[in-house]
PDB file of N, CA, C and O in Angstrom, chain B, residues numbered from 101:
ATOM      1  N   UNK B 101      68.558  89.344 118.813  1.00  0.00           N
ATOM      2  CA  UNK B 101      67.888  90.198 119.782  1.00  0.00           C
ATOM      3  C   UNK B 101      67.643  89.451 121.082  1.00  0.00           C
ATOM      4  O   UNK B 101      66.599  89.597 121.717  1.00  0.00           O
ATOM      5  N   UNK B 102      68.952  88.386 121.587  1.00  0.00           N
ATOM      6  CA  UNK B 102      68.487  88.163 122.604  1.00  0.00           C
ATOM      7  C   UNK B 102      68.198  88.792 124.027  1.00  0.00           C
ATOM      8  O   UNK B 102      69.206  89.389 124.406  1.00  0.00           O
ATOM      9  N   UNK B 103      67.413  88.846 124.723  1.00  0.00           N
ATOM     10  CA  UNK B 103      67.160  88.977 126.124  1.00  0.00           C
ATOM     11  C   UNK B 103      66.364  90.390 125.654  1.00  0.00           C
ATOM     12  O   UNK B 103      66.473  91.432 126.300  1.00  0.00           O
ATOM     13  N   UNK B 104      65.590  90.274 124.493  1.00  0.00           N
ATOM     14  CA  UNK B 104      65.051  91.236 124.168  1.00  0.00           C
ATOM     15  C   UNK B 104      63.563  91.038 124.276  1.00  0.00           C
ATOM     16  O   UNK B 104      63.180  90.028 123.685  1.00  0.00           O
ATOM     17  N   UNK B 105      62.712  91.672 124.819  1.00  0.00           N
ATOM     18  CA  UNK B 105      61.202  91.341 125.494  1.00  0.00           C
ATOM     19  C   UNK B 105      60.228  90.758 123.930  1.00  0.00           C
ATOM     20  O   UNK B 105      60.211  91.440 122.905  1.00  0.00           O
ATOM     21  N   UNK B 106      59.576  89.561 124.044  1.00  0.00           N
ATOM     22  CA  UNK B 106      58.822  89.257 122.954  1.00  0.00           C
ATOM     23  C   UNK B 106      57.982  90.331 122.898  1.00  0.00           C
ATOM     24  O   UNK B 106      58.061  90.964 121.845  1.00  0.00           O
ATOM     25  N   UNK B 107      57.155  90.755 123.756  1.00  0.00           N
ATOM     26  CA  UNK B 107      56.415  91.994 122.790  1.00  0.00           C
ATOM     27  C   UNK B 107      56.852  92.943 123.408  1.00  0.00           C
ATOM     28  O   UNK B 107      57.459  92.902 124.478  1.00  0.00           O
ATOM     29  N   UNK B 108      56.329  94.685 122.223  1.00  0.00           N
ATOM     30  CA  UNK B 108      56.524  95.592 122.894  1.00  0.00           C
ATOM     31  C   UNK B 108      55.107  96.540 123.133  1.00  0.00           C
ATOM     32  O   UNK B 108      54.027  96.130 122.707  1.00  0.00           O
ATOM     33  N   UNK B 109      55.189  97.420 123.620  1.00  0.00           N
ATOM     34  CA  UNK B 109      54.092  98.135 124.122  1.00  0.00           C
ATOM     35  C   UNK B 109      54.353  99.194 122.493  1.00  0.00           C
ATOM     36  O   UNK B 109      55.262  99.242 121.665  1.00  0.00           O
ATOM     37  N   UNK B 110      52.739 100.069 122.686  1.00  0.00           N
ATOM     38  CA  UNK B 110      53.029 100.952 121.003  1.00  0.00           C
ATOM     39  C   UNK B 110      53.579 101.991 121.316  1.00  0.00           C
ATOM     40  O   UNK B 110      53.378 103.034 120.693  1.00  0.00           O
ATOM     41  N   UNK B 111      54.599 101.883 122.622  1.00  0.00           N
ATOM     42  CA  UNK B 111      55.816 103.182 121.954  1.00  0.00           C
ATOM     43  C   UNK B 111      56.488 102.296 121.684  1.00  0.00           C
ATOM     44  O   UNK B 111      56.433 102.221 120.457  1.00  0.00           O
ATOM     45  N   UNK B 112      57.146 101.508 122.071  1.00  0.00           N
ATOM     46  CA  UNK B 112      58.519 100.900 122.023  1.00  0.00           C
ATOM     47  C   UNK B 112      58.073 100.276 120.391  1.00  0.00           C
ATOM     48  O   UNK B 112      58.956 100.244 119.534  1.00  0.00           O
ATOM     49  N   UNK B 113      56.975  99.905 120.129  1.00  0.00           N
ATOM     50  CA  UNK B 113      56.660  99.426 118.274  1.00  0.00           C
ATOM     51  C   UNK B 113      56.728 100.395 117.527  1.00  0.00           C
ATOM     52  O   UNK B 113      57.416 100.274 116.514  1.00  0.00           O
ATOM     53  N   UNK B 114      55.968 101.788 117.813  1.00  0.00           N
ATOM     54  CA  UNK B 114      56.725 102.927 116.894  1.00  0.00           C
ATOM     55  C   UNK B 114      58.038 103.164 116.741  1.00  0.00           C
ATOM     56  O   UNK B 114      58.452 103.440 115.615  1.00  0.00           O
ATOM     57  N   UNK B 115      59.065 103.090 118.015  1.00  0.00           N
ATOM     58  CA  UNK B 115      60.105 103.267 117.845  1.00  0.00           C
ATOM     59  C   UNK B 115      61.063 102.343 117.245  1.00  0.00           C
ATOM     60  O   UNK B 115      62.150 102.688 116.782  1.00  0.00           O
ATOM     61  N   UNK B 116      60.608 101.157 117.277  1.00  0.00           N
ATOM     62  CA  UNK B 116      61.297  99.819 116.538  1.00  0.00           C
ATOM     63  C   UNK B 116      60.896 100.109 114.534  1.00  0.00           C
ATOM     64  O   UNK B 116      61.641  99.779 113.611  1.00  0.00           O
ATOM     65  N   UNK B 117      59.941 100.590 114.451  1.00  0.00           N
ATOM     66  CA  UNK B 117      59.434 100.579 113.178  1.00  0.00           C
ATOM     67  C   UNK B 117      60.399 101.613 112.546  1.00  0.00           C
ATOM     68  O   UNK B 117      61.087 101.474 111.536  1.00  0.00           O
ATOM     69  N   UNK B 118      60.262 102.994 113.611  1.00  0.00           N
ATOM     70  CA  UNK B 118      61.144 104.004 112.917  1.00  0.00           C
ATOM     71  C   UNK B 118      62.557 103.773 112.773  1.00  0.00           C
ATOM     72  O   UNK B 118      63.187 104.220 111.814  1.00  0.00           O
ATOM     73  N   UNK B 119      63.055 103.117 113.655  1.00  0.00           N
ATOM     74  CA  UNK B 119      64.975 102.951 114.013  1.00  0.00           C
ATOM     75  C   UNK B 119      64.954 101.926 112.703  1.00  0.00           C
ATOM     76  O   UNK B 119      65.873 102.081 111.899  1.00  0.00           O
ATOM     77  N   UNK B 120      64.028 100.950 112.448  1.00  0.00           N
ATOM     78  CA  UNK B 120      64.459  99.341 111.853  1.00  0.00           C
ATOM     79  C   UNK B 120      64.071  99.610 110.550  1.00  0.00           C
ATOM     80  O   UNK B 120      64.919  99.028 109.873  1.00  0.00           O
ATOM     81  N   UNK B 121      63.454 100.035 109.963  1.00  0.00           N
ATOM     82  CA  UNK B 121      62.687 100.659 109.036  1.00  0.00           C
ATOM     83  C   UNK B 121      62.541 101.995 108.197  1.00  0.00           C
ATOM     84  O   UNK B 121      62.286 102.210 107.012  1.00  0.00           O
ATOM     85  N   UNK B 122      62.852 102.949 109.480  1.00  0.00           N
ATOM     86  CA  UNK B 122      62.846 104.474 108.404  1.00  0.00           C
ATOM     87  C   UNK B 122      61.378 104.538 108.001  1.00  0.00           C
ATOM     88  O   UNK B 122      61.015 104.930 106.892  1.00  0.00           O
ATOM     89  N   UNK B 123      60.650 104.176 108.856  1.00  0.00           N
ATOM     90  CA  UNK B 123      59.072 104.501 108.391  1.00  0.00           C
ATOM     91  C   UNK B 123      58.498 105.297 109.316  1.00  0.00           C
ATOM     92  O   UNK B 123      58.732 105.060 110.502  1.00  0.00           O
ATOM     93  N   UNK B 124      57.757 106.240 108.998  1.00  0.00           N
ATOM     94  CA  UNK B 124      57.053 107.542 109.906  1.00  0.00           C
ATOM     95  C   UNK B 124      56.167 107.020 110.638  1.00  0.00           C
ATOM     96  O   UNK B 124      55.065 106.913 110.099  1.00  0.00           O
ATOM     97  N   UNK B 125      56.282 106.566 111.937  1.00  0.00           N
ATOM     98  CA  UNK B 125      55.329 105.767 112.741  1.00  0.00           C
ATOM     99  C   UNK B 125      55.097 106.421 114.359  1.00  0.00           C
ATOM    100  O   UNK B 125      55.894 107.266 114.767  1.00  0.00           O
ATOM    101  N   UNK B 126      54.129 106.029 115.089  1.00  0.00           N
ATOM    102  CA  UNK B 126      53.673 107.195 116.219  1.00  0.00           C
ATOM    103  C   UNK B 126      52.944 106.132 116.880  1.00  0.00           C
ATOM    104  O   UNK B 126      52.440 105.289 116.138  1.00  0.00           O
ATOM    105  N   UNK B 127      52.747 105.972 118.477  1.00  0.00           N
ATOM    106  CA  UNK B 127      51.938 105.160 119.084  1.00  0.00           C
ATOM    107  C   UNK B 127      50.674 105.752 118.964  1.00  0.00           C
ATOM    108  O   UNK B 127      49.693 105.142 119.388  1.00  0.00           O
ATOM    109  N   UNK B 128      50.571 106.751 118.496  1.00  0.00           N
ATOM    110  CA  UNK B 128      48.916 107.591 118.305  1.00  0.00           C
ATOM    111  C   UNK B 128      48.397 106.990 116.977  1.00  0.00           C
ATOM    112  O   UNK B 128      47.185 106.870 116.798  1.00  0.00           O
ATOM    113  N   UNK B 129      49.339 106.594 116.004  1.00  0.00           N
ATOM    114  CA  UNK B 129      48.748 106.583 114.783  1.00  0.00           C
ATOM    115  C   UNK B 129      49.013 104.882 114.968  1.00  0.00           C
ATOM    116  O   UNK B 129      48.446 104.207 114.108  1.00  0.00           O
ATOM    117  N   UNK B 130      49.598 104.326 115.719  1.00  0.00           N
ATOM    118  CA  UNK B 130      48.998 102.730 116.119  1.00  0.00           C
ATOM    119  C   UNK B 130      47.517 102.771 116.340  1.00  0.00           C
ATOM    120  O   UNK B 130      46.513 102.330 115.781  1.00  0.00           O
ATOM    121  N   UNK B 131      47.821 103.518 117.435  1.00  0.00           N
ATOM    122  CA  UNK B 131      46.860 103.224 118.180  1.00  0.00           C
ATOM    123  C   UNK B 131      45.227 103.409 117.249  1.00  0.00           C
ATOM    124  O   UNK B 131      44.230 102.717 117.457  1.00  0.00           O
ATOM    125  N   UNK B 132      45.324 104.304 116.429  1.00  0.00           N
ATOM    126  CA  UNK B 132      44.342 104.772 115.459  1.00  0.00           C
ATOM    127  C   UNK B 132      44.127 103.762 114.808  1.00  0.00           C
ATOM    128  O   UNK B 132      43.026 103.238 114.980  1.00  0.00           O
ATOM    129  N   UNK B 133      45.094 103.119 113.826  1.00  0.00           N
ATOM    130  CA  UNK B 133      44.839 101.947 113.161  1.00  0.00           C
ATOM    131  C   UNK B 133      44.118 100.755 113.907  1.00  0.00           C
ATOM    132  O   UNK B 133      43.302  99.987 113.397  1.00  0.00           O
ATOM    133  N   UNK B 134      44.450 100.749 114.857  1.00  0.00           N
ATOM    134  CA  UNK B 134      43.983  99.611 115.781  1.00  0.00           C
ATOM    135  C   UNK B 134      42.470  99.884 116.185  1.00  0.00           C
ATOM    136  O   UNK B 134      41.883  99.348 117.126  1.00  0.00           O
ATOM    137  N   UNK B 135      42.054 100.628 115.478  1.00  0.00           N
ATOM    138  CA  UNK B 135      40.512 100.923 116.206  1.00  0.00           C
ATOM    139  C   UNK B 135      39.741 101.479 114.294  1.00  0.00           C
ATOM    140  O   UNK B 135      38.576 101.377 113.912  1.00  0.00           O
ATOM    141  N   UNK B 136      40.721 101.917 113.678  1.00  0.00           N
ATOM    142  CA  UNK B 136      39.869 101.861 111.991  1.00  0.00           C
ATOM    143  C   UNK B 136      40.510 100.564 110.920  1.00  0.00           C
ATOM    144  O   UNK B 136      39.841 100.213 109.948  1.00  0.00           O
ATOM    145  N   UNK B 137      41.765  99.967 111.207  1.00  0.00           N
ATOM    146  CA  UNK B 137      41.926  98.848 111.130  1.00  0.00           C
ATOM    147  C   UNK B 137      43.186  99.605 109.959  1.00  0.00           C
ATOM    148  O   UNK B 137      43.509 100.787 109.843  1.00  0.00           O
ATOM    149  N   UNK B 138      43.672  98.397 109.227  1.00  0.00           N
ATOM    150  CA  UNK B 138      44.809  98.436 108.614  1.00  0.00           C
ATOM    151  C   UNK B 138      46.412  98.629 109.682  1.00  0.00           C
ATOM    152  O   UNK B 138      47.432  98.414 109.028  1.00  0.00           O
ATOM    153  N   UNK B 139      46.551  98.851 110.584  1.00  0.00           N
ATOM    154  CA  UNK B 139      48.151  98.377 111.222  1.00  0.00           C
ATOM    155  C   UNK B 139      48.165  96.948 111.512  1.00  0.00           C
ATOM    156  O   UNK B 139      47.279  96.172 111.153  1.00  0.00           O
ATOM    157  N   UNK B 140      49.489  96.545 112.358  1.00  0.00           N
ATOM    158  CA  UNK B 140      49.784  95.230 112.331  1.00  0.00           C
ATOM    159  C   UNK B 140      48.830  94.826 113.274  1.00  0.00           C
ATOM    160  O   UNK B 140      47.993  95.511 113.862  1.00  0.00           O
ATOM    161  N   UNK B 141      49.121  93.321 113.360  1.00  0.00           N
ATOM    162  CA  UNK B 141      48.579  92.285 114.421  1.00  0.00           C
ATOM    163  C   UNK B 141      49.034  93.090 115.799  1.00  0.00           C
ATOM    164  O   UNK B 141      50.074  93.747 115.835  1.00  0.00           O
ATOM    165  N   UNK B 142      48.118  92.959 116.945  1.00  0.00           N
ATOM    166  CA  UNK B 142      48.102  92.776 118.140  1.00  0.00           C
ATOM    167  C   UNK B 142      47.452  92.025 118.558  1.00  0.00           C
ATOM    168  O   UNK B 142      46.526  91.480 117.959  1.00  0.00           O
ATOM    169  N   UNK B 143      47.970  91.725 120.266  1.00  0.00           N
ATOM    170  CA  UNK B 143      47.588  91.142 121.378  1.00  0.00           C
ATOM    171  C   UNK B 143      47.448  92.115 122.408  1.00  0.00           C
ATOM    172  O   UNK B 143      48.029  93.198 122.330  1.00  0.00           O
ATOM    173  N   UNK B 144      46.771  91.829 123.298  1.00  0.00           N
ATOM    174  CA  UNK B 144      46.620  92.491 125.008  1.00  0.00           C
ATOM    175  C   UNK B 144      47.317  91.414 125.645  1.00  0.00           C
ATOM    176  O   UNK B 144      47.359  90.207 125.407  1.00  0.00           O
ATOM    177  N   UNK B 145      47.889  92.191 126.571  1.00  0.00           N
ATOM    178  CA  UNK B 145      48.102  91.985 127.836  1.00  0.00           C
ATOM    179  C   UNK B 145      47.449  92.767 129.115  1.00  0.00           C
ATOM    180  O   UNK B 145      47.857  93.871 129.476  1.00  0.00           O
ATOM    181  N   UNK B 146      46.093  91.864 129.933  1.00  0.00           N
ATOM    182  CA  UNK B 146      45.593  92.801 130.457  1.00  0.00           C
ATOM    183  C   UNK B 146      44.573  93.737 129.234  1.00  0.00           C
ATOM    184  O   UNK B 146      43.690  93.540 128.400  1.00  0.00           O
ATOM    185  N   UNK B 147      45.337  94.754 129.767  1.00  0.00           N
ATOM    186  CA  UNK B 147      44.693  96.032 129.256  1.00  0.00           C
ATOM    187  C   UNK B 147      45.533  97.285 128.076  1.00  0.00           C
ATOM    188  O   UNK B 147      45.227  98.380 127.604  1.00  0.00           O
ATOM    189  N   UNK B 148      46.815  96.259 127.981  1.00  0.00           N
ATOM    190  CA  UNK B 148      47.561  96.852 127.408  1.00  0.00           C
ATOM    191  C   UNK B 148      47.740  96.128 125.923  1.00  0.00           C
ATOM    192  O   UNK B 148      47.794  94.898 125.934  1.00  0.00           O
ATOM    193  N   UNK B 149      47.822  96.714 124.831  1.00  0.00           N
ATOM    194  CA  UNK B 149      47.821  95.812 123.483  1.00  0.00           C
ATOM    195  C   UNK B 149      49.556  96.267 123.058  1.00  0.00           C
ATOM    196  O   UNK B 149      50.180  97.319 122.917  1.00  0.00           O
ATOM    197  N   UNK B 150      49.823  94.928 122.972  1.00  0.00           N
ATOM    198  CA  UNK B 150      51.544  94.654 122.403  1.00  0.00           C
ATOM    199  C   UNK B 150      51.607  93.742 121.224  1.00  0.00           C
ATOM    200  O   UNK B 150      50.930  92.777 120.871  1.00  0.00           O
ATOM    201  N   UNK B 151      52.720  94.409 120.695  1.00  0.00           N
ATOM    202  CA  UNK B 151      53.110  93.711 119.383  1.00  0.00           C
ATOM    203  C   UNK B 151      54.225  92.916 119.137  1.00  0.00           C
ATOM    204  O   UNK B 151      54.846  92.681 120.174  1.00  0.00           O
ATOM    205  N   UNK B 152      54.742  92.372 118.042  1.00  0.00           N
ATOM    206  CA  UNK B 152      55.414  91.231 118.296  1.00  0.00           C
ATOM    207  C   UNK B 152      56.817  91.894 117.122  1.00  0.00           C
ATOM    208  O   UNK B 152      56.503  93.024 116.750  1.00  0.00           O
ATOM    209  N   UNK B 153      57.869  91.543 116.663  1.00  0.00           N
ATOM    210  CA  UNK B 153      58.573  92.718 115.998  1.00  0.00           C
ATOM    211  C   UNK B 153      57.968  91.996 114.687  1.00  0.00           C
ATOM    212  O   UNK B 153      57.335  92.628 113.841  1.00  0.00           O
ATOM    213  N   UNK B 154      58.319  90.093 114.568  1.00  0.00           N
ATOM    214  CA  UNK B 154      57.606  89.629 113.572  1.00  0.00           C
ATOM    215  C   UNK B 154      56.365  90.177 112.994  1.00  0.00           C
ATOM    216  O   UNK B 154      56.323  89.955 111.784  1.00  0.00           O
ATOM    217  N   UNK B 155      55.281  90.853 113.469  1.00  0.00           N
ATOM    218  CA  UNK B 155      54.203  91.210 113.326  1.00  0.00           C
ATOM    219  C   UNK B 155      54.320  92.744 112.418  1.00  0.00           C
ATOM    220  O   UNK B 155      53.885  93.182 111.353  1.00  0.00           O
ATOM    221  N   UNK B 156      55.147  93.214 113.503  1.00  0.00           N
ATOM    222  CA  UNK B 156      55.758  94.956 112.642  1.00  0.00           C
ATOM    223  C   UNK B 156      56.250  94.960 111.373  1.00  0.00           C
ATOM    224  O   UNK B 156      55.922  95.638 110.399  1.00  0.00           O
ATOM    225  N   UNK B 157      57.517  93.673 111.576  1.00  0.00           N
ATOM    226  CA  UNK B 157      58.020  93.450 110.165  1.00  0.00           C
ATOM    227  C   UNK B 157      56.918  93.348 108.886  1.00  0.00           C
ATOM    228  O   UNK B 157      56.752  94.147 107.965  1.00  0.00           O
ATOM    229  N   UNK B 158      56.184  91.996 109.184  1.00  0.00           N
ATOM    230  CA  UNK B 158      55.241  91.655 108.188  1.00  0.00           C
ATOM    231  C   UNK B 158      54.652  92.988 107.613  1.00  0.00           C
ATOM    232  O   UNK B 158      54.826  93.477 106.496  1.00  0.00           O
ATOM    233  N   UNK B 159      53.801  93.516 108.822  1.00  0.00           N
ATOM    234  CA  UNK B 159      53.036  94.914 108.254  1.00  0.00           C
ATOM    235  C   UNK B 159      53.577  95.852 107.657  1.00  0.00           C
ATOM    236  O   UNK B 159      52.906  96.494 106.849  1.00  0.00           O
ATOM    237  N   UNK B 160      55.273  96.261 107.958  1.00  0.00           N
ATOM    238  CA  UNK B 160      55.695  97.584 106.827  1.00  0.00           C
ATOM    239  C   UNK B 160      56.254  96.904 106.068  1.00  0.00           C
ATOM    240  O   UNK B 160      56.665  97.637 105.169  1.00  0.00           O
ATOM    241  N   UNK B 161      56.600  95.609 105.840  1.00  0.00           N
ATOM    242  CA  UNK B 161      56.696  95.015 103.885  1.00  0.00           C
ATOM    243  C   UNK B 161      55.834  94.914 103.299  1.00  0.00           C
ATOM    244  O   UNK B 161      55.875  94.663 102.095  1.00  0.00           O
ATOM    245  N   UNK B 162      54.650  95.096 104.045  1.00  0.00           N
ATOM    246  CA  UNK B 162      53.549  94.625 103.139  1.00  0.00           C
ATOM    247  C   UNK B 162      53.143  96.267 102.935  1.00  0.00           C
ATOM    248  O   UNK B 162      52.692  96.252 101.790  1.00  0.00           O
ATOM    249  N   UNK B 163      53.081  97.245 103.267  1.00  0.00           N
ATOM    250  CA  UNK B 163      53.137  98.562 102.889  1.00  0.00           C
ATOM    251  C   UNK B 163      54.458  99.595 102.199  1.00  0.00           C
ATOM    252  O   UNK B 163      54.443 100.826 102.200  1.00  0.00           O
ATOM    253  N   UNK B 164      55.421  98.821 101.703  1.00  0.00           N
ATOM    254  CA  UNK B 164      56.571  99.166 100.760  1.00  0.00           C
ATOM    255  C   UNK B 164      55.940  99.075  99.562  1.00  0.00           C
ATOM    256  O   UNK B 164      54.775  98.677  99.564  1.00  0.00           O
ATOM    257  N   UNK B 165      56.530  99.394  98.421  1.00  0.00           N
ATOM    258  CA  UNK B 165      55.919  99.637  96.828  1.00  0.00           C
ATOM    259  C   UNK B 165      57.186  98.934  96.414  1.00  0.00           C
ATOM    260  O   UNK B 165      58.244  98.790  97.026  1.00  0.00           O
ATOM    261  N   UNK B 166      56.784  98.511  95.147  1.00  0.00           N
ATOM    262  CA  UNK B 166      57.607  97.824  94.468  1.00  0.00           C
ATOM    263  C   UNK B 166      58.695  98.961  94.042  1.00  0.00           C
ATOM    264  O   UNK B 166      58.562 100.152  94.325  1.00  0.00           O
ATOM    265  N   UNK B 167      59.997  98.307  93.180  1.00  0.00           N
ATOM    266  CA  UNK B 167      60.655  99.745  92.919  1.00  0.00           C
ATOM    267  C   UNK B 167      60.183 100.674  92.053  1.00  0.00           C
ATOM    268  O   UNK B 167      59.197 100.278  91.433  1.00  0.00           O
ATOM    269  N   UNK B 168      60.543 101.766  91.795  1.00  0.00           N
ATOM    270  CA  UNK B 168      60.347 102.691  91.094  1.00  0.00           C
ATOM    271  C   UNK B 168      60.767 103.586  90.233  1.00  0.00           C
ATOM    272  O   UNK B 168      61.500 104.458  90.700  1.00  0.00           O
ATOM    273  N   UNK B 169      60.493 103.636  88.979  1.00  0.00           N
ATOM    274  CA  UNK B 169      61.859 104.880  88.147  1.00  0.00           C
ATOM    275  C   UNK B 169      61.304 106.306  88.084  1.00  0.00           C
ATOM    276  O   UNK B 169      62.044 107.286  87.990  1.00  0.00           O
ATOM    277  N   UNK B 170      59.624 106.399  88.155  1.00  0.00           N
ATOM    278  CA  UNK B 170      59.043 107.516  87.680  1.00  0.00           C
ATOM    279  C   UNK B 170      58.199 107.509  88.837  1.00  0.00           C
ATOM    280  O   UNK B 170      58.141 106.498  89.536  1.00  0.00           O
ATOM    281  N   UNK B 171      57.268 108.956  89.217  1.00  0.00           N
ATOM    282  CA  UNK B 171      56.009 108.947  90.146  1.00  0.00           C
ATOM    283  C   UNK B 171      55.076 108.939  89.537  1.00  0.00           C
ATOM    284  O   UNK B 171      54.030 108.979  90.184  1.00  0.00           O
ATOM    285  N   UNK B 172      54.989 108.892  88.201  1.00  0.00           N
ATOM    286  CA  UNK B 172      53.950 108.853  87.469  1.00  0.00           C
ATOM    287  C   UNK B 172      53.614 107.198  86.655  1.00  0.00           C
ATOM    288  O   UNK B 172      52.529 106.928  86.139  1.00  0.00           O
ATOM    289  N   UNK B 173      54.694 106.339  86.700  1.00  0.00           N
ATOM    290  CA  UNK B 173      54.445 105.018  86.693  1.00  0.00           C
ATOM    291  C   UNK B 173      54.033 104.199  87.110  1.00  0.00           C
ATOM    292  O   UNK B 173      54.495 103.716  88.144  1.00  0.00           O
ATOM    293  N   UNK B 174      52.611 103.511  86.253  1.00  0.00           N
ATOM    294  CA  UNK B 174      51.660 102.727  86.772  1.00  0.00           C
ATOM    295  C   UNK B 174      52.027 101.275  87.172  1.00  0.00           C
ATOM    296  O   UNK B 174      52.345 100.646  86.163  1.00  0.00           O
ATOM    297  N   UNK B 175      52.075 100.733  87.992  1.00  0.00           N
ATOM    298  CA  UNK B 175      52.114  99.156  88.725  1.00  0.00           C
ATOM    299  C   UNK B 175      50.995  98.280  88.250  1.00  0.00           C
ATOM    300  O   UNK B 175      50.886  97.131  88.678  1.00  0.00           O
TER     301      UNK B 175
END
């Protein structure tokens, strides 16, 4: 990903999450987490809070489930 900006702003992180990932993600529902807690790490810039992709990554592996054969099978 060179010449690719270290952070992004929370559209460009929703949209990295959804394209890279396939996970249902929204700069509204960042932005939500970021104020009741559970989404990834941020930083500000200024006044603006950006994320890092390392940071995105970490947070939707760590919200994947192990595999699965049944929906009714306990972990």
């Amino acid at each position: 990903m060179e010449g690719s900006p270290l952070f992004l702003r929370r559209t460009e992180a929703a949209q990295y999450v959804r394209e890279r990932w396939g996970a249902p993600c929204s700069a509204k529902w960042l932005a939500k987490l970021a104020v009741v807690g559970g989404g990834p790490q941020f930083r500000k810039i200024g006044r603006f809070p950006v994320y890092t992709r390392t940071d995105l990554d970490a947070w939707i592996e760590a919200k994947i489930s192990a595999p699965r054969r049944s929906t009714s099978a306990k972990i």
